[in-house]
Kinemage of the C-alpha trace (Angstrom):
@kinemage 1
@onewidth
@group {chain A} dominant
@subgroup {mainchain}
@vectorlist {calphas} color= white
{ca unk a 1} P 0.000 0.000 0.000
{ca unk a 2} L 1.013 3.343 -0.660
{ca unk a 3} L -0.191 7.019 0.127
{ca unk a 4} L -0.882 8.793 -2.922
{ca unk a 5} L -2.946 12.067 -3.816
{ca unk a 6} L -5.561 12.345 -6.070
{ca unk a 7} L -7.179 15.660 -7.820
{ca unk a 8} L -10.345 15.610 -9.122
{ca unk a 9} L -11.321 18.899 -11.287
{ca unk a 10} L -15.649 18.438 -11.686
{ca unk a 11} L -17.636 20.451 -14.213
{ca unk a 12} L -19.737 22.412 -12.491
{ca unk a 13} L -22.138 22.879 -14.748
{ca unk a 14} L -23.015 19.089 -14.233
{ca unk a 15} L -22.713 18.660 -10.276
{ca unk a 16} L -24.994 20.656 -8.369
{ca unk a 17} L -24.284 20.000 -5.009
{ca unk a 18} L -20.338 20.966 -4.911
{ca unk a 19} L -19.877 17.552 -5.434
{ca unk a 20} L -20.927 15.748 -2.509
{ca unk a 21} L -22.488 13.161 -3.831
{ca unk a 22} L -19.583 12.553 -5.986
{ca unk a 23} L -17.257 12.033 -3.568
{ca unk a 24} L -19.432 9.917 -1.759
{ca unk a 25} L -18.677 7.715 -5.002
{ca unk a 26} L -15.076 7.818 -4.808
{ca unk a 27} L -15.128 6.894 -1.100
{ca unk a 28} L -17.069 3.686 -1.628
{ca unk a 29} L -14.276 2.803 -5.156
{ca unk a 30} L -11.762 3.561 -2.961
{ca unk a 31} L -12.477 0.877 -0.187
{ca unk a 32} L -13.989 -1.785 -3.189
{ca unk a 33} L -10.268 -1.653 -4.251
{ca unk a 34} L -9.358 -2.223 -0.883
{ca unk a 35} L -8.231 1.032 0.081
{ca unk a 36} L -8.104 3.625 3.088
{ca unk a 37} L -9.196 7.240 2.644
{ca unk a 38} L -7.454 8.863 4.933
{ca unk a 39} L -8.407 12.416 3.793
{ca unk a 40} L -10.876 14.066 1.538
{ca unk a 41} L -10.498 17.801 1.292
{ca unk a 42} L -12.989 20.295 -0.660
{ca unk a 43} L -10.839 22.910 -2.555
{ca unk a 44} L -13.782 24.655 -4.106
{ca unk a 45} L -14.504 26.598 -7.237
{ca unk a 46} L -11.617 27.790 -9.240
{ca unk a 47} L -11.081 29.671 -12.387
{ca unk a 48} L -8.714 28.129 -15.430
{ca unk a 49} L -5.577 29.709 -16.756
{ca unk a 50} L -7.000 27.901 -20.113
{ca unk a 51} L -10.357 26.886 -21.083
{ca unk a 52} L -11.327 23.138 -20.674
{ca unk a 53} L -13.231 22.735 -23.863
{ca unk a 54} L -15.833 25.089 -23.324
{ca unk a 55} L -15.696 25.239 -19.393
{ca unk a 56} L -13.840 28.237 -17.673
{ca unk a 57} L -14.359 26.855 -14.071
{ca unk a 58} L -14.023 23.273 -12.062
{ca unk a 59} L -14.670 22.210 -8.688
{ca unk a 60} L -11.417 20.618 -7.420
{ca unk a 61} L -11.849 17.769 -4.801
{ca unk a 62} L -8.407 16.090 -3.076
{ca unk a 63} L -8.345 12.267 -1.812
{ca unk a 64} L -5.325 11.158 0.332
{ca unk a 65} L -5.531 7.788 0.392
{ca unk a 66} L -4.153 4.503 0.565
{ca unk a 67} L -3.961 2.233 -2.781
{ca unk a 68} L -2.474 -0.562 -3.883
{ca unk a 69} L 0.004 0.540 -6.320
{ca unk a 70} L -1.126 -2.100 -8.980
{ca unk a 71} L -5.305 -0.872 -8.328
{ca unk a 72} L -4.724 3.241 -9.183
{ca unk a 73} L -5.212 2.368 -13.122
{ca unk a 74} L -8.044 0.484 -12.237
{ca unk a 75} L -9.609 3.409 -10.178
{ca unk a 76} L -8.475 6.082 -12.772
{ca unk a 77} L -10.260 3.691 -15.427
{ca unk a 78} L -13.603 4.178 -13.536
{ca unk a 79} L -13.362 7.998 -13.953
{ca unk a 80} L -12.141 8.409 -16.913
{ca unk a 81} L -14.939 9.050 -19.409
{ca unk a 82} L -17.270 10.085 -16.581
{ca unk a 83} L -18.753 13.265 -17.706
{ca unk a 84} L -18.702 14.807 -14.769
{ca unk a 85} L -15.253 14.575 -14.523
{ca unk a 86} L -12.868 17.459 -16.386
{ca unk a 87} L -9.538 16.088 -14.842
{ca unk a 88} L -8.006 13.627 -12.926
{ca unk a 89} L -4.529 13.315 -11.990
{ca unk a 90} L -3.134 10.795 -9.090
{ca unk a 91} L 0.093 11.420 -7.557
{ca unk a 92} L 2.370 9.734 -5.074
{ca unk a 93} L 1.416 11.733 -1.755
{ca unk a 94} L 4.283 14.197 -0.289
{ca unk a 95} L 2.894 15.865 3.219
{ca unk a 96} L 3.311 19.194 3.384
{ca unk a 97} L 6.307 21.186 4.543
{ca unk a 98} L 6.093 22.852 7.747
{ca unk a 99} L 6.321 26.924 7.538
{ca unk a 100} L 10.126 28.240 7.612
{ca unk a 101} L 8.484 31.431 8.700
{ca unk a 102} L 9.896 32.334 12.202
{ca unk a 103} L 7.213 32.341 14.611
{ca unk a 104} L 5.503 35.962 15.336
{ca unk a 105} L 6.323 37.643 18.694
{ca unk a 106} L 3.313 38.696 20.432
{ca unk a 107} L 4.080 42.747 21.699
{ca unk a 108} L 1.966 44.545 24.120
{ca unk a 109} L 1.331 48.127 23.036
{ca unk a 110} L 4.303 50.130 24.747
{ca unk a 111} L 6.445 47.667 25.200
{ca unk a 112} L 10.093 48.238 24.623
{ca unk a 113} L 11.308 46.038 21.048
């Protein structure tokens, strides 16, 4: 099993509930393949740098989860000529790096810096 990340991009033209129901779909593929969700994160509606045929906007969904290396084709398969579905990309999952930015110190008003 490994972690990976998958980004769904949904025309929203053809989903009227953000998706919901949608992901409810993926959830239940996810653990037929025998896999773990461990994550499923809403990104909301978001404009294209370029047009997807004739859509200018998606709603983007992201899935951590757990996969057999050997079942992602078989879940990308599943998706692949759904119409709801604009994009779909699945990559190996990298957590995020923690924030370099030095802590901010908290200054009463009149203190001495």
């Amino acid at each position: 099993m490994r972690t990976y990340d998958i980004i769904f991009i949904l025309d929203e033209k053809k989903v009227d509930d953000g998706g919901e129901n949608f992901t409810k779909d993926v959830t239940a593929h996810i653990k037929a393949l025998g896999g773990n969700l461990k994550e499923r994160i809403a990104m909301g509606r978001r404009m294209f740098a370029r047009p997807i045929g004739k859509n200018t906007a998606g709603i983007y969904w992201e899935f951590v989860t757990e996969l057999d290396p050997a079942k992602v084709g078989l879940f990308q398969d599943k998706y692949r000529l759904n119409p709801i579905v604009l994009r779909l990309a699945a990559f190996d999952y990298r957590p995020p790096a923690p924030s370099r930015r030095p802590a901010a110190s908290i200054m009463e008003p009149g203190m001495p810096e």
